[in-house]
C-alpha positions as CSV (number, residue, x, y, z in Angstrom):
1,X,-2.2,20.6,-8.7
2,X,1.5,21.6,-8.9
3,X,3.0,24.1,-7.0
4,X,5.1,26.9,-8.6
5,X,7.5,29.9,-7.1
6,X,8.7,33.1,-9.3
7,X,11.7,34.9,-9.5
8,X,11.8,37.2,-12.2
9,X,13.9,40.5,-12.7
10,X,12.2,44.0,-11.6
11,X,14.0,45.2,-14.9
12,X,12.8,42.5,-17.1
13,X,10.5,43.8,-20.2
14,X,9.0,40.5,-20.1
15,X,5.3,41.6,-18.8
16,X,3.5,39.6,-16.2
17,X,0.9,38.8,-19.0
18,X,3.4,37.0,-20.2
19,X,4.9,34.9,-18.6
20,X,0.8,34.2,-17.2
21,X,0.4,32.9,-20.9
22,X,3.6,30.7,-20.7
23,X,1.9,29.3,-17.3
24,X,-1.6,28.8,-19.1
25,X,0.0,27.1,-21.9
26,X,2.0,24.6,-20.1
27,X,-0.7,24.3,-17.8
28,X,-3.2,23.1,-21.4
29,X,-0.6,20.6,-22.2
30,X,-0.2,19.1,-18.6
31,X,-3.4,18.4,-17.7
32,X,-2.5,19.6,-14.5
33,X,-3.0,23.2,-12.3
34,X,-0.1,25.1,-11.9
35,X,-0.6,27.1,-8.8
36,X,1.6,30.1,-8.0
37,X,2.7,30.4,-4.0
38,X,4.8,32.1,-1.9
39,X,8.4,31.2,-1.2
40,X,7.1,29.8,2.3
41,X,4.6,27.2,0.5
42,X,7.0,26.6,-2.1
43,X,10.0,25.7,0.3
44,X,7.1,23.2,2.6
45,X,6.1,21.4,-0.6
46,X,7.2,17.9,-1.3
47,X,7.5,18.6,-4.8
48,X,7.2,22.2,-6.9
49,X,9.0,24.4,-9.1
50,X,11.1,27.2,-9.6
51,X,10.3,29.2,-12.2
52,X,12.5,31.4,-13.8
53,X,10.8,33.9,-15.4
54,X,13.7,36.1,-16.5
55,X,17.0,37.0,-17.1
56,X,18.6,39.2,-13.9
57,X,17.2,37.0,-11.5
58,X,20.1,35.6,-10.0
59,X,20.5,38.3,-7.2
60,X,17.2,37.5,-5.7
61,X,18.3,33.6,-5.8
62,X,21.3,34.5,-4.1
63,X,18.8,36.2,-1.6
64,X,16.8,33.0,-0.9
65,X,19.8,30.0,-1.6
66,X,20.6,29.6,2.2
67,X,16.7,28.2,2.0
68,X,16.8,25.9,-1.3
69,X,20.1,24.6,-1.2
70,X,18.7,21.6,0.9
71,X,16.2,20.4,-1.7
72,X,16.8,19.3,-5.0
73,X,15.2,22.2,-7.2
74,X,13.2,21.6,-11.1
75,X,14.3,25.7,-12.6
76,X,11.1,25.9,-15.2
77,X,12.0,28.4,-17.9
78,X,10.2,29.5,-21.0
79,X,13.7,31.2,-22.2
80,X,12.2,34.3,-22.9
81,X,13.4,37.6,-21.4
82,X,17.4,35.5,-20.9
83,X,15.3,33.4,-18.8
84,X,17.5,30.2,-20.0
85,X,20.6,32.2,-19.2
86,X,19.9,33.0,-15.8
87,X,18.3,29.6,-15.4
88,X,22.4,27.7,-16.4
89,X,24.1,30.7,-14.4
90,X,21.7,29.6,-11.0
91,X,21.9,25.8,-11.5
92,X,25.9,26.2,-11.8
93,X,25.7,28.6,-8.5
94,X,23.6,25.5,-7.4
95,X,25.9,22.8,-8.0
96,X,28.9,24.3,-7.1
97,X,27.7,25.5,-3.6
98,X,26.0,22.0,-2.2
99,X,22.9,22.5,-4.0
100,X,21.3,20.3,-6.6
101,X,18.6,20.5,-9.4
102,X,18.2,20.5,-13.2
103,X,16.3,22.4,-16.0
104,X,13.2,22.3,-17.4
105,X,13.2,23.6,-20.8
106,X,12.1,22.7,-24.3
107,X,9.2,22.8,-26.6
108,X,5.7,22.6,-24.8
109,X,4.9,18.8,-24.7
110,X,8.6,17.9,-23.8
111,X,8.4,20.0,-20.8
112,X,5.3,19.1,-19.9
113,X,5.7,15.3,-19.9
114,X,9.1,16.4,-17.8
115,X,7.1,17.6,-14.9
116,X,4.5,14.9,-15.0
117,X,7.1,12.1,-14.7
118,X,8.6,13.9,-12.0
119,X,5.2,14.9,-10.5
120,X,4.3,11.2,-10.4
121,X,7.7,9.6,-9.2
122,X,7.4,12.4,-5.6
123,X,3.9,11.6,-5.7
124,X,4.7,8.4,-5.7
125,X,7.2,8.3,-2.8
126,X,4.8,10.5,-1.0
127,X,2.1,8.0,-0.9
128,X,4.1,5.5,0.4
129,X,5.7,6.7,3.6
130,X,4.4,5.8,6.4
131,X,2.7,2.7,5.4
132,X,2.9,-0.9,5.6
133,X,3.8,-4.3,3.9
134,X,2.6,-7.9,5.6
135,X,4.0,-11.0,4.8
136,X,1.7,-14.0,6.3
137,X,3.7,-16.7,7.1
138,X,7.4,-17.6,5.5
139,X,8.3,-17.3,2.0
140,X,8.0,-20.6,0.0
141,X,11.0,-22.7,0.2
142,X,11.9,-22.4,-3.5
143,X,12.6,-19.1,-2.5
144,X,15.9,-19.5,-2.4
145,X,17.1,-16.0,-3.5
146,X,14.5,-13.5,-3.0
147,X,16.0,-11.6,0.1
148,X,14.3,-8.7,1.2
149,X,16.3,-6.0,3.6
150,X,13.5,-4.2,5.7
151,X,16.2,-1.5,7.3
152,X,16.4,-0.4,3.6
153,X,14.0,0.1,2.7
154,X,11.7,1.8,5.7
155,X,15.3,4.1,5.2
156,X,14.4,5.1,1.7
157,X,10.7,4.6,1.2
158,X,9.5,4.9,4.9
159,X,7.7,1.5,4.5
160,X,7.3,-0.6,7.6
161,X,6.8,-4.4,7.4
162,X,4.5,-6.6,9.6
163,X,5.1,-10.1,10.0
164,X,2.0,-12.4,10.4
165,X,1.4,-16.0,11.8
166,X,-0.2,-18.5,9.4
167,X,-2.3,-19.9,12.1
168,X,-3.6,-16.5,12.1
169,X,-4.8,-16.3,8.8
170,X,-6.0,-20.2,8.9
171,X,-8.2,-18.5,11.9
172,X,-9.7,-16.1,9.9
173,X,-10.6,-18.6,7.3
174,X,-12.4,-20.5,9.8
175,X,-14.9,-17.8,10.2
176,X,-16.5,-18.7,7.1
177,X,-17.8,-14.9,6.3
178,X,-16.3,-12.0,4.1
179,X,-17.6,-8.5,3.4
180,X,-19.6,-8.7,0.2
181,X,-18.2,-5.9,-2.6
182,X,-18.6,-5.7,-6.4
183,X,-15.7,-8.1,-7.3
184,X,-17.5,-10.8,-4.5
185,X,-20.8,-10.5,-6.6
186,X,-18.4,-10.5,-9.6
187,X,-17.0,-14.4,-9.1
188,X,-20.3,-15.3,-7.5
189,X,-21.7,-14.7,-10.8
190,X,-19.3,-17.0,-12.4
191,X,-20.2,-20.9,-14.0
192,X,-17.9,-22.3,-11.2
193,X,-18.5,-25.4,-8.4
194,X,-20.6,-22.2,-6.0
195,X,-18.8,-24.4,-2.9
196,X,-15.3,-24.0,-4.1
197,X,-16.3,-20.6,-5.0
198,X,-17.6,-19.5,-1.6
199,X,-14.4,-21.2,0.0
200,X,-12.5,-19.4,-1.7
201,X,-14.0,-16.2,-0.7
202,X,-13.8,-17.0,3.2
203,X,-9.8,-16.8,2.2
204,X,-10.8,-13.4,0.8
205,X,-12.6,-12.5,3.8
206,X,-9.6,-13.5,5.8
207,X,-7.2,-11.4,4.2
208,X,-9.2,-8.0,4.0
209,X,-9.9,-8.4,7.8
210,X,-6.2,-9.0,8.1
211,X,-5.2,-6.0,6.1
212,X,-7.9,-3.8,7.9
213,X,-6.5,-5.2,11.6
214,X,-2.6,-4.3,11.0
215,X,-3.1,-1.5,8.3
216,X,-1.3,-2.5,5.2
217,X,-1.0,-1.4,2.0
218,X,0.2,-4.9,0.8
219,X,0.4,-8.0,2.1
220,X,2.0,-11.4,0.3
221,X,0.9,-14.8,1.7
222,X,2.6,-18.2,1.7
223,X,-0.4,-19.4,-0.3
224,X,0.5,-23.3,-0.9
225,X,0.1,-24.2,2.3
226,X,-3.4,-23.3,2.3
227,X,-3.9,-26.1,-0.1
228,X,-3.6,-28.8,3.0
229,X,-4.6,-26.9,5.6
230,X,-8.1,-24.4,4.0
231,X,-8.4,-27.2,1.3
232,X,-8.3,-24.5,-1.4
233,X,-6.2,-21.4,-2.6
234,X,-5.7,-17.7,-2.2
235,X,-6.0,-16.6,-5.8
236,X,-9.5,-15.1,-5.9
237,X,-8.9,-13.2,-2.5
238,X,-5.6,-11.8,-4.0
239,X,-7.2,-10.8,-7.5
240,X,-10.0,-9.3,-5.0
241,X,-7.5,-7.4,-3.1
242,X,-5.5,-5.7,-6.3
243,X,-8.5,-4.6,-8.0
244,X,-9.7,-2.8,-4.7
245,X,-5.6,-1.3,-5.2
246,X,-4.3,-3.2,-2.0
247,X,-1.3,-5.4,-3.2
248,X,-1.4,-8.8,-3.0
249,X,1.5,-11.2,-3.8
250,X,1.2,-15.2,-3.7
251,X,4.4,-17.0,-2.0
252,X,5.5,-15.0,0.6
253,X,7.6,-13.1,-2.3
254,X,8.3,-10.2,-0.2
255,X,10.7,-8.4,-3.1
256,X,8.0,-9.0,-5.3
257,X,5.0,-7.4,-3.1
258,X,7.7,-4.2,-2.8
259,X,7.9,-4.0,-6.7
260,X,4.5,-4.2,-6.8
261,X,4.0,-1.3,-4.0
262,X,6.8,0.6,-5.8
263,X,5.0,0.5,-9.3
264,X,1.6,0.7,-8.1
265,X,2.0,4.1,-6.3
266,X,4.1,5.4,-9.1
267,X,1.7,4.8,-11.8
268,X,-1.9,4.1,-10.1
269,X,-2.2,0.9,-12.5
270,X,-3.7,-2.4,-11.3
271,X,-0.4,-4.6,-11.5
272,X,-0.1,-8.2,-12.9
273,X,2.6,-10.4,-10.4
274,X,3.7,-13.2,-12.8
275,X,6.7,-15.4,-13.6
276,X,8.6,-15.4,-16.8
277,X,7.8,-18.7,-18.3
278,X,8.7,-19.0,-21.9
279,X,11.0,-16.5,-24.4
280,X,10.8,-16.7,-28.1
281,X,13.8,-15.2,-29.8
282,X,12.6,-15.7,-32.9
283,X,9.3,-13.4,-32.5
284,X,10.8,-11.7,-29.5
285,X,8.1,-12.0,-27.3
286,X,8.2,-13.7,-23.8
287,X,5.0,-15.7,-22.3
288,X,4.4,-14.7,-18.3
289,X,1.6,-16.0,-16.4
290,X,0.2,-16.9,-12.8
291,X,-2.9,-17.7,-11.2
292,X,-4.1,-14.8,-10.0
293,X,-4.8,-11.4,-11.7
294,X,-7.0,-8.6,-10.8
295,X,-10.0,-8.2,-13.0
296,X,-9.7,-4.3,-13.6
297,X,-6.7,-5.2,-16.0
298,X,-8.8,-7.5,-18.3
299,X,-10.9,-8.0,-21.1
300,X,-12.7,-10.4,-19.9
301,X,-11.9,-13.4,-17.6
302,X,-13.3,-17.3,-16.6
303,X,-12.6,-19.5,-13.0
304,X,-10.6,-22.6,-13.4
305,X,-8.5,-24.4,-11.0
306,X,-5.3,-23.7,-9.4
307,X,-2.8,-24.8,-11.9
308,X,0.1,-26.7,-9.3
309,X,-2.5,-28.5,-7.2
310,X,-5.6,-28.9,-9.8
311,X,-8.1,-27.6,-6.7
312,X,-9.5,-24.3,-5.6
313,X,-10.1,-21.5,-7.6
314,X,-8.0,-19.5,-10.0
315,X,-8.3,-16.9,-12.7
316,X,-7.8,-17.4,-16.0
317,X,-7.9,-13.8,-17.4
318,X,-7.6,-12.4,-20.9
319,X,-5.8,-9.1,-21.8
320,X,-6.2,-6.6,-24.8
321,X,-3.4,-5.8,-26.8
322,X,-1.0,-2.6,-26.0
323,X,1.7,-1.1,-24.6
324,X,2.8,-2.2,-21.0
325,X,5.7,-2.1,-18.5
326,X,7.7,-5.0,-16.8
327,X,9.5,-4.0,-13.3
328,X,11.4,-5.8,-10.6
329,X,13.6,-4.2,-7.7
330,X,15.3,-6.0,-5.5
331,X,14.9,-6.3,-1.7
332,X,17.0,-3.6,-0.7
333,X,16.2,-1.7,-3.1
334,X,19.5,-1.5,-4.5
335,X,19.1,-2.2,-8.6
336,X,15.6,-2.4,-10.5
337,X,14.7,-3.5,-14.1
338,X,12.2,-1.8,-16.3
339,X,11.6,-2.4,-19.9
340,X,8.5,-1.2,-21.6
341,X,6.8,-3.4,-24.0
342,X,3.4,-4.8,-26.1
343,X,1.2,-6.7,-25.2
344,X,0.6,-9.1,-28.4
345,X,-2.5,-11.7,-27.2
346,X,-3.1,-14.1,-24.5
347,X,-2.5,-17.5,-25.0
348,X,-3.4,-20.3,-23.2
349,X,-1.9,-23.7,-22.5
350,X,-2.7,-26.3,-20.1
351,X,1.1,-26.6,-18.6
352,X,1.4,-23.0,-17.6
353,X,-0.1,-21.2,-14.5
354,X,-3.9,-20.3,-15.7
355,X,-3.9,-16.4,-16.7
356,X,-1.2,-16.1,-19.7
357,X,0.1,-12.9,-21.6
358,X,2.6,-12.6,-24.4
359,X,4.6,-9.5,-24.2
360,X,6.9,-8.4,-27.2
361,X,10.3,-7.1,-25.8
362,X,13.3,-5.9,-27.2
363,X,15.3,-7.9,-25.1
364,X,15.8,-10.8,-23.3
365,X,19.4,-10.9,-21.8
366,X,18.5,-9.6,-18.1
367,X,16.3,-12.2,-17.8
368,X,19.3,-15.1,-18.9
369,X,22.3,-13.3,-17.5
370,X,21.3,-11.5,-14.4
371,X,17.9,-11.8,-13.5
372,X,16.4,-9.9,-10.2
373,X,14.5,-13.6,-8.7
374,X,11.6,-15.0,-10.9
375,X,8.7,-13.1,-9.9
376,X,8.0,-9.9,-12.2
377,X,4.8,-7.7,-11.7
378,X,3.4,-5.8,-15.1
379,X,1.2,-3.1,-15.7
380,X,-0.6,-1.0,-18.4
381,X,1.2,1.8,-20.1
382,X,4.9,2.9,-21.1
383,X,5.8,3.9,-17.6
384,X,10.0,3.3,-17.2
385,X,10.6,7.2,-17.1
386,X,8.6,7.8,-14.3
387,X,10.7,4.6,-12.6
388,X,13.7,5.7,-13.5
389,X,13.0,9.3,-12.2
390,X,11.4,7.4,-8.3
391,X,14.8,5.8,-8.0
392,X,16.8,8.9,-9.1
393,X,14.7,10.2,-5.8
394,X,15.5,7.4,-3.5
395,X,19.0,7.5,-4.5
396,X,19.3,11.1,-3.6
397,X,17.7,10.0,0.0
C-alpha cells in the first residue's frame, strides 16, 4: 500500500470523481493500493506522494512548505485541470527554497513503473535499518582488496556489523544437530555419501544457531578453514541459509555479503554470490560460478564436491534462461555497478567452481578496467532502476 496526500484548488472544475478515476487507474496498472491520508500521515511516512490534483494549488503548498521542505517530495500529477503547471511552478518553489523532489508524470504504465521503482528502493532501505551483518572469522587472505568501511555504512544504511570468533562457529559444529526444515529434507533426499551429507548440515546447524544468537540478517564466513578443522565445507549451510532469505557469503567477503543485503532487500530475489570466471567477446557472454547457490533460483540442481579441496559437499545447480541483474558496491558504499543481462544456459566444466551460469552482457570493460573486487552476487529480473534509484536515496542521506 502506498501512501498519497492531495492538494487541489477549491476553484478547480476538475470533480473529485475525477481525479478518484485517475487514482483507480494508476492504482490497476500498479498493482499496488493507493491510499489517501492526511497531511499528518503523509508527512510521518517513509515514503508517499504528493498529488497534485490541480492547477491553483500552489497557495495551499505555500501553506504546508515549512513541513515538506525536509523531505524529498514525488509531485504525482495526471496534468488535468493545469495540474502539470502547478506541479513545475511547486517543484521550482521547491528547489529554489532548500527543498527537493521531482515529477511524476507520463502515460499510465510509465508512471506507474516510476513509483514502484521508487516504492521498492525506500522499501528497501527501510528494511534494512536497524539490522545486522556477521562476519565469522577473518576474510581469506586473497582478499587483498575487498575493504569494507562499517562507520559508512551503519551512517547510510543503519546496518550494524558483528564480528564472530571461528572457534565459535567450530563449537557449534561440534554439536552435531541442526533444526530440520524443507531444504534439510531437500539435500537429505539427494544420491550423495548420507555422512558427508549430514556433516555438512551440522555446519548448517551451526550457522542458523549463530544467526538466531546475534540477530543477523547476513552473515559471511571464512569457509576454507573449515576444510582442516570440520573436515568438510559450508556450501550446503549457506545455499540453506539464502533460500530461507538470510544472506550468506563464503570467504569472509564482507563487501560482497553488503551487495548481497543491498540487492536482496531491494528486489526480494534469492541472490547468486559468484566470481567472474571467463568473458567471451566474441558471443558476449561471461561464465560466473561458485559452489554454493540457493535452490529457490534453480531449475533443478545435483551434490558434488567442493571444487578447491575435492571434499565436502557443494551445489551444482542449473538455471533457466532469462533476464537477470549483476551488482557489486563497494565497502563504503561509495560506487556500485549494475548491468542487467540474460541468462543464456548453464554450463559445466570440471575446472570451474561447481554451479556455472553464462550471462549475455553488453559489456565487459568494468570488469577489465576497474573492477569493484571479484566477488559479484546476481539475481532474477531487470532490476538496475530500482538500484540506481536506492543509491540516489543513500546519496541524499
Amino acid at each position: 500500500m502506498i501512501d498519497f496526500y492531495q492538494i487541489r484548488s477549491p476553484l478547480s472544475q476538475i470533480t473529485e470523481e475525477r481525479m478518484r478515476r485517475y487514482i483507480r487507474a494508476l492504482q490497476t496498472e500498479l498493482g499496488e493500493e493507493l491510499r489517501q491520508v492526511e497531511l499528518a500521515q503523509y508527512l510521518q511516512d517513509e515514503f508517499a506522494l504528493l498529488y497534485v490534483a490541480s492547477g491553483g494549488s500552489e497557495g495551499y503548498f505555500l501553506e504546508i512548505f515549512g513541513q515538506l521542505k525536509t523531505r524529498h517530495c514525488y509531485i504525482l500529477t495526471s496534468g488535468e485541470s493545469n495540474s502539470l503547471a502547478a506541479s513545475m511552478e511547486i517543484l521550482s518553489y521547491l528547489r529554489s527554497h532548500g527543498g527537493s523532489g521531482e515529477i511524476l508524470h507520463g502515460d499510465l504504465a510509465q508512471v506507474a513503473r516510476q513509483i514502484k521503482v521508487l516504492f521498492q528502493a525506500h522499501r528497501g532501505l527501510q528494511s534494512l535499518w536497524g539490522k545486522k551483518l556477521g562476519c565469522i572469522g577473518q576474510p581469506s587472505d586473497w582478499l587483498i582488496a575487498s575493504e569494507y568501511c562499517p562507520g559508512a555504512v551503519t551512517e547510510k544504511l543503519g546496518l550494524g556489523f558483528v564480528q564472530i570468533a571461528m572457534e565459535e562457529l567450530l563449537e557449534e559444529i561440534a554439536r552435531s544437530s541442526f533444526q530440520e526444515n524443507a531444504y534439510t529434507a531437500l539435500f537429505r533426499q539427494q544420491a550423495f555419501d548420507k555422512n558427508e551429507v549430514e556433516k555438512a548440515l551440522y555446519v548448517y546447524g551451526a550457522f542458523q544457531r549463530i544467526v538466531d544468537r546475534y540477530q543477523l540478517c547476513g552473515v559471511s564466513v571464512r569457509c576454507f578453514d573449515l576444510l582442516d578443522t570440520a573436515h568438510t565445507t559450508g556450501c550446503l549451510g549457506l545455499s540453506i541459509l539464502n533460500s530461507l532469505g538470510v544472506y550468506g557469503g563464503c570467504e569472509g567477503d564482507m563487501p560482497t555479503l553488503l551487495s548481497m543485503a543491498v540487492l536482496g532487500s531491494v528486489t526480494g530475489e534469492p541472490l547468486f554470490m559468484c566470481n567472474p570466471s571467463q568473458f567471451d567477446t566474441r558471443t558476449g557472454c561471461a561464465t560466473f560460478a561458485h559452489c554454493t547457490v540457493p535452490t529457490t533460483m534453480l531449475e533443478r540442481f545435483t551434490l558434488n564436491t567442493h571444487f578447491e579441496s575435492g571434499i565436502g559437499v557443494a551445489v551444482q545447480g542449473t538455471f533457466a534462461e532469462g533476464d537477470c541483474t549483476l551488482f557489486k558496491c563497494a565497502g563504503d558504499l561509495s560506487r556500485y555497478y549494475a548491468q542487467e543481462g540474460t541468462i543464456q544456459e548453464t554450463p559445466y566444466s570440471d575446472m570451474l567452481c561447481r554451479t556455472q551460469i553464462r550471462v549475455r552482457l553488453h559489456d565487459f570493460s568494468y570488469f577489465l578496467t576497474n573492477p569493484i573486487h571479484n566477488h559479484h552476487v546476481i539475481c532474477r529480473g531487470r532490476h538496475r532502476d530500482e538500484i540506481e534509484a536506492f543509491f540516489r536515496l543513500i546519496q541524499e542521506r
